[in-house]
Each structure stands twice: as C-alpha cells, then as structure tokens.
C-alpha positions as CSV (number, residue, x, y, z in Angstrom):
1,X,38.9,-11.2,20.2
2,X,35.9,-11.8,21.6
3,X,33.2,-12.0,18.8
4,X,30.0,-9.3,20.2
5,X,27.5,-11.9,18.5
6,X,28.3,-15.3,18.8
7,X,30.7,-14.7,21.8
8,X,33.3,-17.1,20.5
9,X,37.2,-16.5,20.5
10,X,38.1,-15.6,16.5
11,X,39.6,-13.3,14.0
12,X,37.9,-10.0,14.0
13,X,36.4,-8.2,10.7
14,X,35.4,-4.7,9.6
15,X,31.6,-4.1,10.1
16,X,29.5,-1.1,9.3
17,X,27.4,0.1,12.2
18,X,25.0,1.7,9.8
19,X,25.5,0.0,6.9
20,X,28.1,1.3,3.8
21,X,25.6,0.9,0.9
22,X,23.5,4.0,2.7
23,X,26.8,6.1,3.7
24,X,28.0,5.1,7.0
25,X,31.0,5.0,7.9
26,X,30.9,4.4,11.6
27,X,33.1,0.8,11.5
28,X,34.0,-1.8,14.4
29,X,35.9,-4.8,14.3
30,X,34.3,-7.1,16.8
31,X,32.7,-9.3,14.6
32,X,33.4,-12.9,13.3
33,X,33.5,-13.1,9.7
34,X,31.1,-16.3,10.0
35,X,28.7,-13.4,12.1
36,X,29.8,-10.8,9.5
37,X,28.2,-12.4,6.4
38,X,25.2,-13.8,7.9
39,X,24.3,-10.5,9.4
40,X,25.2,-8.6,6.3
41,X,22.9,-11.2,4.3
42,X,19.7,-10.7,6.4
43,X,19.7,-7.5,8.2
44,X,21.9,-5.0,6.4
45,X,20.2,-5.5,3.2
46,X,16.9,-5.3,4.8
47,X,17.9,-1.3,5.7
48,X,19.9,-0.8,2.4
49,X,18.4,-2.3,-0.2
50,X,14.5,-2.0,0.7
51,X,12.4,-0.4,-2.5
52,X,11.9,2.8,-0.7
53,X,15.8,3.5,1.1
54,X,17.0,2.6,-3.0
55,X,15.2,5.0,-4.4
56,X,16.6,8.0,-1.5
57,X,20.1,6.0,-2.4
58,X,19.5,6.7,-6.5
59,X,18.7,10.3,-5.6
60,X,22.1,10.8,-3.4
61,X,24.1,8.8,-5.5
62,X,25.1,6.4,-2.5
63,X,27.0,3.3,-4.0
64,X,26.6,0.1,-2.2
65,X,29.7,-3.0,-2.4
66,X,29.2,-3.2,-6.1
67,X,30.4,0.8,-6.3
68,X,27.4,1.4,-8.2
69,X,24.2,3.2,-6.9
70,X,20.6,1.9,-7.8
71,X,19.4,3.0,-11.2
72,X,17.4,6.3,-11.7
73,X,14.5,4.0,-13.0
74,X,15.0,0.5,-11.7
75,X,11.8,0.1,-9.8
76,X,9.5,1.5,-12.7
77,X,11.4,-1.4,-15.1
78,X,9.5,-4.8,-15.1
79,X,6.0,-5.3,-16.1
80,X,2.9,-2.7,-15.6
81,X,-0.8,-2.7,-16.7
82,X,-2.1,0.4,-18.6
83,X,-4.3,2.2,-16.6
84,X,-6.8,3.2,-19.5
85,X,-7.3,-0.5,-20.0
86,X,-5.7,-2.3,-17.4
87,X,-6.2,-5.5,-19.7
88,X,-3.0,-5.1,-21.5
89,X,-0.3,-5.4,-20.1
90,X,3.1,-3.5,-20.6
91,X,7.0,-4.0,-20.6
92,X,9.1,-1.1,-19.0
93,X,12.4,-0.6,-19.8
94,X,15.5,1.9,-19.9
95,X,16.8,2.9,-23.2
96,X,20.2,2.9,-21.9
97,X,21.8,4.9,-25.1
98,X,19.2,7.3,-25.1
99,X,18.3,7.5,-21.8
100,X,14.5,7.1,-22.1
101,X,11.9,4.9,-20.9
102,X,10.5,2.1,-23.2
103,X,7.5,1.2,-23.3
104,X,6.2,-2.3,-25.2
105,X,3.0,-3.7,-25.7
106,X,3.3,-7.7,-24.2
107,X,1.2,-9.6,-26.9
108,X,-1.8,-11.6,-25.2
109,X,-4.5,-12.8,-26.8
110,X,-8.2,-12.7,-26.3
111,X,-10.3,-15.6,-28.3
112,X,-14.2,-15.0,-28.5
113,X,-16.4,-18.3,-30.2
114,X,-19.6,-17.4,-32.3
115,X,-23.0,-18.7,-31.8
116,X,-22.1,-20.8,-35.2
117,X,-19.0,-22.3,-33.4
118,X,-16.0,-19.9,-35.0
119,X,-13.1,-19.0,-33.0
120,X,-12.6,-15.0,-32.8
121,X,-9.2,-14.3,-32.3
122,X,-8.0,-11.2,-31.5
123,X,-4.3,-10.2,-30.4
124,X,-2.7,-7.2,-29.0
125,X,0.8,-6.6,-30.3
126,X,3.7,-4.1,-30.2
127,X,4.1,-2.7,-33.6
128,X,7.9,-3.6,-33.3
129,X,6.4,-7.6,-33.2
130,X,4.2,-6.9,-36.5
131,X,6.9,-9.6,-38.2
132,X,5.7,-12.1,-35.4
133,X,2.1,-12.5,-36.4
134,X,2.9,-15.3,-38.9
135,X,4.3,-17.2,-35.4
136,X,1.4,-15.6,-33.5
137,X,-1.3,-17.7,-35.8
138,X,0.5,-20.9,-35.7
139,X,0.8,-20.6,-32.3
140,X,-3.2,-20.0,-31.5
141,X,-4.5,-22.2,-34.1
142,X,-1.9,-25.1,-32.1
143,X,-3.5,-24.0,-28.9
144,X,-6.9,-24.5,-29.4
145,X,-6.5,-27.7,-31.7
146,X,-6.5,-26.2,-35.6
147,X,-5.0,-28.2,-38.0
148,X,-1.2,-26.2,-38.9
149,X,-0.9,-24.3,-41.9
150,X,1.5,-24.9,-44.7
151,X,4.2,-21.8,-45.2
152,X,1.8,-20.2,-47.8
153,X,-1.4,-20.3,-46.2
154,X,0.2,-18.7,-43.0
155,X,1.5,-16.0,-44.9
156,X,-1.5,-15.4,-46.1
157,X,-3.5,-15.1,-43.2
158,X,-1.1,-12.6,-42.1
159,X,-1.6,-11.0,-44.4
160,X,-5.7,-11.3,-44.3
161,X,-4.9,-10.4,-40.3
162,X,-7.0,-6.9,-39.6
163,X,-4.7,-4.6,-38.1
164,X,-6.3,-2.2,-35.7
165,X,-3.4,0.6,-34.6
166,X,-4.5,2.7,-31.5
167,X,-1.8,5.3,-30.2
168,X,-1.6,6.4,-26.0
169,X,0.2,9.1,-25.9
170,X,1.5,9.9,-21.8
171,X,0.5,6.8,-20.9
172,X,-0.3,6.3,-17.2
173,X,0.3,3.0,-15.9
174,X,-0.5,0.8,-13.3
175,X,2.2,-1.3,-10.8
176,X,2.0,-3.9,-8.3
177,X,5.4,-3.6,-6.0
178,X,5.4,-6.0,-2.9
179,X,8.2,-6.1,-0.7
180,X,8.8,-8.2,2.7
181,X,9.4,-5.8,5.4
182,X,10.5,-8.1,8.3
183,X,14.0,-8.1,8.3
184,X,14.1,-4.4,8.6
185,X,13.3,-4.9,12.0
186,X,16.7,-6.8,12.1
187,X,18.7,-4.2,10.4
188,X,17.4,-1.5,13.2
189,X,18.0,-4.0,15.9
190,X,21.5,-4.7,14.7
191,X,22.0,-0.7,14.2
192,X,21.1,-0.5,18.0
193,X,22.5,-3.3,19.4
194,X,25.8,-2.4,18.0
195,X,25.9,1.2,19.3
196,X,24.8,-0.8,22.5
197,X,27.9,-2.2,22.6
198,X,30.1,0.9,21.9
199,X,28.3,2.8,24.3
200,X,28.0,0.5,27.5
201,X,31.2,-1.2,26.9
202,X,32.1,-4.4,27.1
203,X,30.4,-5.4,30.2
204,X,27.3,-5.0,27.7
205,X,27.5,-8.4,26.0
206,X,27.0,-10.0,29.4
207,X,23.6,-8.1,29.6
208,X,20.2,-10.7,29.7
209,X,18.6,-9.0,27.2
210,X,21.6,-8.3,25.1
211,X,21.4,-12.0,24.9
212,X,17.9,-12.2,23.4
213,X,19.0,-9.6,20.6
214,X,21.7,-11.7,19.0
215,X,20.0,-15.1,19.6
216,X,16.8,-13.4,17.5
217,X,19.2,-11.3,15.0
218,X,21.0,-15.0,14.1
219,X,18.0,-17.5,14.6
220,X,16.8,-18.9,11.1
221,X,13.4,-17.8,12.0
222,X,12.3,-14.2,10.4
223,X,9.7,-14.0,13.6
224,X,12.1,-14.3,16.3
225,X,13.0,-10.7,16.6
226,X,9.2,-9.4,16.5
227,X,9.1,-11.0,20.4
228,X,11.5,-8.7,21.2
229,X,10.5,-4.9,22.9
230,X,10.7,-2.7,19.5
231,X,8.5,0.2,19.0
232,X,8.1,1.4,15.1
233,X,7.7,5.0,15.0
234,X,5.1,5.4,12.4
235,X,6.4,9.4,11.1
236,X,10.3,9.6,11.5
237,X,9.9,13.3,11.1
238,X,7.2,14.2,13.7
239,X,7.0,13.7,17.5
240,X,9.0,12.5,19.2
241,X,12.0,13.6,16.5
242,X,10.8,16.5,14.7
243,X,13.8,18.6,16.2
244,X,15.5,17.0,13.6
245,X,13.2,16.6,10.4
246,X,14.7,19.6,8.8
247,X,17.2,16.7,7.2
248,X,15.0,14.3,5.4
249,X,18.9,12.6,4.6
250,X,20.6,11.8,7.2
251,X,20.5,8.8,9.9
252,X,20.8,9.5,13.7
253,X,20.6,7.8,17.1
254,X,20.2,8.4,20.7
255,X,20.3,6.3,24.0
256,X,17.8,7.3,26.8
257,X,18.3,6.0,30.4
258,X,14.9,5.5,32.0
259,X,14.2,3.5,35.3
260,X,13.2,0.7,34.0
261,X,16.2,0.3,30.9
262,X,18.1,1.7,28.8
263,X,16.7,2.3,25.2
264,X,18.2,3.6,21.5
265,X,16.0,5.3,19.0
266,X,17.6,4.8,15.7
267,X,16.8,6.6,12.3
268,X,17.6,6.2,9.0
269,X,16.6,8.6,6.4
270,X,13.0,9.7,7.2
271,X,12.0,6.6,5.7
272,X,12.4,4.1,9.0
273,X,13.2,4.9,12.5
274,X,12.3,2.8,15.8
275,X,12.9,3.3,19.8
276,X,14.4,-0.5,21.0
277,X,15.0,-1.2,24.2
278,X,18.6,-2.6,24.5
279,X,19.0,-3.2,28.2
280,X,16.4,-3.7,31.2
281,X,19.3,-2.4,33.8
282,X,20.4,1.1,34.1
283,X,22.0,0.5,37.2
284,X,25.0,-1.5,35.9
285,X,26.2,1.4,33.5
286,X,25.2,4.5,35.1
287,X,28.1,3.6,37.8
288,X,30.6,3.7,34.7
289,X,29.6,7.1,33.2
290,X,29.6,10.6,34.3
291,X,26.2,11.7,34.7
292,X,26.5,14.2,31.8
293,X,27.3,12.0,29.5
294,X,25.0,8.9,30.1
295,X,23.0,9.3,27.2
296,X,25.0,9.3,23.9
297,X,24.0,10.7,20.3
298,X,25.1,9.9,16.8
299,X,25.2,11.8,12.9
300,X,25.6,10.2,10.0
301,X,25.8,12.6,7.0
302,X,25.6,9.9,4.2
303,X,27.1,12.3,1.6
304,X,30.2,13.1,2.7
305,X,30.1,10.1,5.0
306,X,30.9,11.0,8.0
307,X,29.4,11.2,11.4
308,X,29.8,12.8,14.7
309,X,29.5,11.7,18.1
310,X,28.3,13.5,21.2
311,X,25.9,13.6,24.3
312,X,22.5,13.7,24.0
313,X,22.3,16.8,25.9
314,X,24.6,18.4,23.9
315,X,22.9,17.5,20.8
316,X,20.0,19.0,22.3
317,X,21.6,22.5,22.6
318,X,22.3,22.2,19.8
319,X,19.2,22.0,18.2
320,X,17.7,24.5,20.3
321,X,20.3,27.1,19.5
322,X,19.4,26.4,15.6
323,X,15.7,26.7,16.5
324,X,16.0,29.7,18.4
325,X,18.3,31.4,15.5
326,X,15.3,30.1,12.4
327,X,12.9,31.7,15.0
328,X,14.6,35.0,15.3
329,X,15.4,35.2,11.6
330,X,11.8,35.0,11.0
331,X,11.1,37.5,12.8
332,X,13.6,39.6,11.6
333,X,15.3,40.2,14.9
C-alpha cells in the first residue's frame, strides 16, 4: 500500500485516528510503521499525554499502551514550596499502602555571620531526618571550611543542636508546572489530516496543501507546522461549538466546505479543539459526493470507545431535536 505520509510503497500498520491512550478507537491501516512511530512519538503524545488531557484521562480511567491510566495524584508528586513561607521547600509523594499524600520537609540550610565573625547556622529538617543532623553538621562545617569533628564531638553538637518544631496543619502549597505546548498543534493536525484522508479519498494525498501537512507533521523542526493555516479555538465549549458543550468528555470533528477550501474542526475533550484548513480546493471533491453528504461528522465516546460517523447535517438535527426537547422540558410542555 501506499503509505498516506511518506507516500512510499510498504507494509501497512494499525494507527489511531484519535489516539488509543484518550479512547479512540477509530483505526486505519495506511501508515508505514517507519511513519507510525515517528508520528506516535511527537504528535500523539502531544494530545494524550499533555498535563491537562492526563488529568481528564485519571478521572475516566482511560489507559494508554502501558494498560495503566495516569495516577490520581501524579502531577501534585515532585517538589512544591509552602505557601506560608515559600522558603522551604517540600517533597510530595503518594503513600501507595495507605493511599495518602506525603508531605516532607527538604532540609536546606540558611547560615547567618555575626558582627564578631560567628557562623549562624540554621537548618530546616523533616522530623523523620532528626537521625541526619550528626551528617548535617559535618556537612556545613565542610562547606564553609571548619575543621571536621571527631565522632564524639559531632555527637555532641547534635546533641547541643536547638530544635525548634513548628506544626502546619492543611498545608497549602505552592507549584510551578511548565509544559511545551507545540506539538499539540501536531497531534490536531494529524487528527485532521487523517480524517482528510478518509473523507476525500484517496485522490486527497495528491492535494498541494495536503503536501505541506505531512512535510510539517514529519520535519525535525517543532515550528514547521505553526506556518501552516490553523486556527486555535480559545473556549472549546462556546461559540462556534456550544451545541455540543453539554459533554465536557467526548472528542468530535466536522468538515465544512467553503469557497475558498475545505476545513475540519477537531475537538478533544473540552480541553483543546482547533478549525484547520485541510484543502484549498473544494471543487475537486464536491464532484465525488452527493451534496447531502459533503460535509462529514465524527463521535468519539472515550468510555465505551466507540464512535459514530455521519453528516454534518445530520448531526445538526440532531442536536437541535435535543435542544428543542431540554427547552420544552423546561418549560414543562
């Protein structure tokens, strides 16, 4: 078969349109594997594994290719600052066996020198590393160029340490999360281009600016696809796709024919959604359809994984029959 990405004569392999980890289960076997694996190492993840689509994929249970879903609390485990004193810093963790959140105290010190010259050393500690402070001294007095201490004299400056025990209880804490949103405009790209395919046929892959999507989606550089015509929608549950913001978890798409091109709005969750322009000639295909059924729509239901496949217009009534139904219910008609 011909390979939709790299157009070369090889071996097809099973790709997810919208990608397994998030519960798709839309498949076509049209890509290389070469094609396969670099797509899935750049732009599936990008959808799939972004901070804010784990989280949605933790609360639905969705299991990527390890079979596991992301952890309840896997973005809340790392490092944080207190927000009382955002001087010391904390270690989050997940008590596995108990299920609860640990918090520990990550020792820092803070040295102060006297008008007379003496070092001030003061230490913030966990109460679990209490054993450490004999390690702790030897440490500091090595770090600012004390002579060591035999075995005895350490132990008993540990013991001559002043222990000042302060208890937060709740505390509220402070994180810094960063995360590199440019490949998700490659996972939505790939999501459209795809259904490009399936929709127009195979005449599609011939299209010019078919061409630029899978020379940007497999160029090395993270920029290329940012020249192409992609519109982020900024709310993926208001206008123009409110009509279907009653399901916060679900993914859709849509082609729309317009005079100038033929563009797909994809969405995934309510988290990330985007029109994309995947053709700049409607002429071509409208000759192959039946006018009814030009513009096509998808479902993807990630829970039960499955999806359903239809006209746009059809959709649309749809939707309107539902709207009309919540309307009279509401007004008890």
């Amino acid at each position: 078969m011909k390979c939709i990405f790299c157009l070369e004569d090889k071996p097809g392999t099973v790709e997810h349109v919208f990608p397994r980890a998030i519960g798709g289960n839309l498949k076509i076997n049209r890509l290389c594997k070469s094609c396969n694996s670099k797509l899935g190492a750049k732009a599936d993840p990008a959808i799939s594994d972004n901070f804010l689509v784990r989280i949605r994929r933790s609360e639905l249970n969705l299991a990527g290719n390890s079979g596991k879903s992301p952890g309840k609390y896997e973005l809340i485990e790392g490092v944080a600052r207190l927000a009382s004193n955002p001087n010391i810093r904390v270690r989050v963790s997940l008590d596995r066996r108990l299920n609860k959140i640990d918090l520990q105290v990550i020792s820092e010190p803070n040295s102060t020198i006297s008008e007379d010259g003496i070092v001030n050393l003061s230490y913030q500690i966990d109460p679990r590393d209490s054993s450490k402070i004999p390690q702790i001294i030897a440490r500091e007095r090595k770090r600012i160029g004390l002579m060591p201490l035999n075995e005895d004299d350490l132990l008993e400056a540990a013991r001559n340490t002043q222990l000042i025990e302060s208890n937060i209880e709740n505390p509220r804490l402070i994180y810094e999360i960063s995360h590199d949103f440019t490949y998700v405009r490659h996972g939505l790209l790939k999501i459209a281009y795809e259904l490009a395919f399936i929709w127009l046929g195979e005449e599609y892959i011939y299209d010019d600016l078919a061409a630029h999507i899978r020379n940007a989606l497999l160029s090395e550089d993270s920029n290329a696809t940012s020249r192409l015509p992609i519109h982020f929608i900024e709310d993926p549950c208001g206008q123009p796709l409110d009509l279907w913001s009653d399901n916060r978890n679900s993914h859709f798409a849509f082609s729309s024919f317009h005079k100038d091109g033929i563009c797909i709005v994809v969405r995934i969750f309510d988290l990330h959604a985007a029109a994309i322009w995947v053709s700049n000639s409607t002429e071509r295909y409208l000759r192959h359809f039946d006018s009814n059924k030009v513009e096509q729509f998808i479902w993807v239901d990630p829970l039960t994984r499955s999806h359903r496949v239809t006209s746009l217009q059809e959709e649309m009534r749809i939707v309107t029959e539902k709207l009309v139904r919540k309307a009279n219910f509401e007004k008890g008609l």
